[in-house]
N, C-alpha and C positions, 0 to 999 in steps of 0.2 A: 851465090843465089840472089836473084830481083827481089828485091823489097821495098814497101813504102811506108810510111808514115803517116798519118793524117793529119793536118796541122792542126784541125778543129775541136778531135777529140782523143786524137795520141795513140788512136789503135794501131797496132805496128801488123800489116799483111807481107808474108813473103811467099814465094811461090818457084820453083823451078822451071817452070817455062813462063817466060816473060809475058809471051800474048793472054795467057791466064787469071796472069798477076792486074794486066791492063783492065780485065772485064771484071774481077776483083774489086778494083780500084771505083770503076764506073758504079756498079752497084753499092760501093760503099758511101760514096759521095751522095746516090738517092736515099738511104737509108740515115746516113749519119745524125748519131743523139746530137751532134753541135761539144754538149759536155758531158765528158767520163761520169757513166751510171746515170746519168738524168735516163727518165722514165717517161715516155708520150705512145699515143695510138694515132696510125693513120688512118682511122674509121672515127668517124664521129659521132659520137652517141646521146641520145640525147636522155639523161638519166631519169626525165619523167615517163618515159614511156619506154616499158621494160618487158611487154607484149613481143611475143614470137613474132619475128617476119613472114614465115613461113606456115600458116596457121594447119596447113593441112597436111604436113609431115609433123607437127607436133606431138602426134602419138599413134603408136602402131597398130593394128591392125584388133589387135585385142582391150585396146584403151589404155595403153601401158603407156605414160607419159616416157617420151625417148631423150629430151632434152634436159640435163639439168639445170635448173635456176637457183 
């Protein structure tokens, strides 16, 4: 069975069909922590401002806050 390794952070993918394993591989390299367990977001957030994006799906129809914070 295809498998690979990560060099960067040791996650071990295998896969029975190779071309699988390849798209695998690809999404793992754009995702990769770098190191086992470290923790990050690809969304930047900025923690002073902690306002709905979306202010007008904020709550439904009967004023039932939909989002929790």
């Amino acid at each position: 069975m295809p498998e690979f390794t990560c060099p960067d952070c040791g996650k071990h993918l295998f896969h029975e069909n190779e071309i699988t394993l390849k798209i695998e591989e690809t999404i793992h390299s754009k995702f990769c922590r770098k190191i086992q367990g470290e923790t990050h977001s690809f969304m930047h957030r900025d923690l002073a401002h902690m306002k709905t994006f979306d202010s007008e799906r904020e709550n439904d129809t009967a004023g039932t806050a939909i989002l929790k914070k």
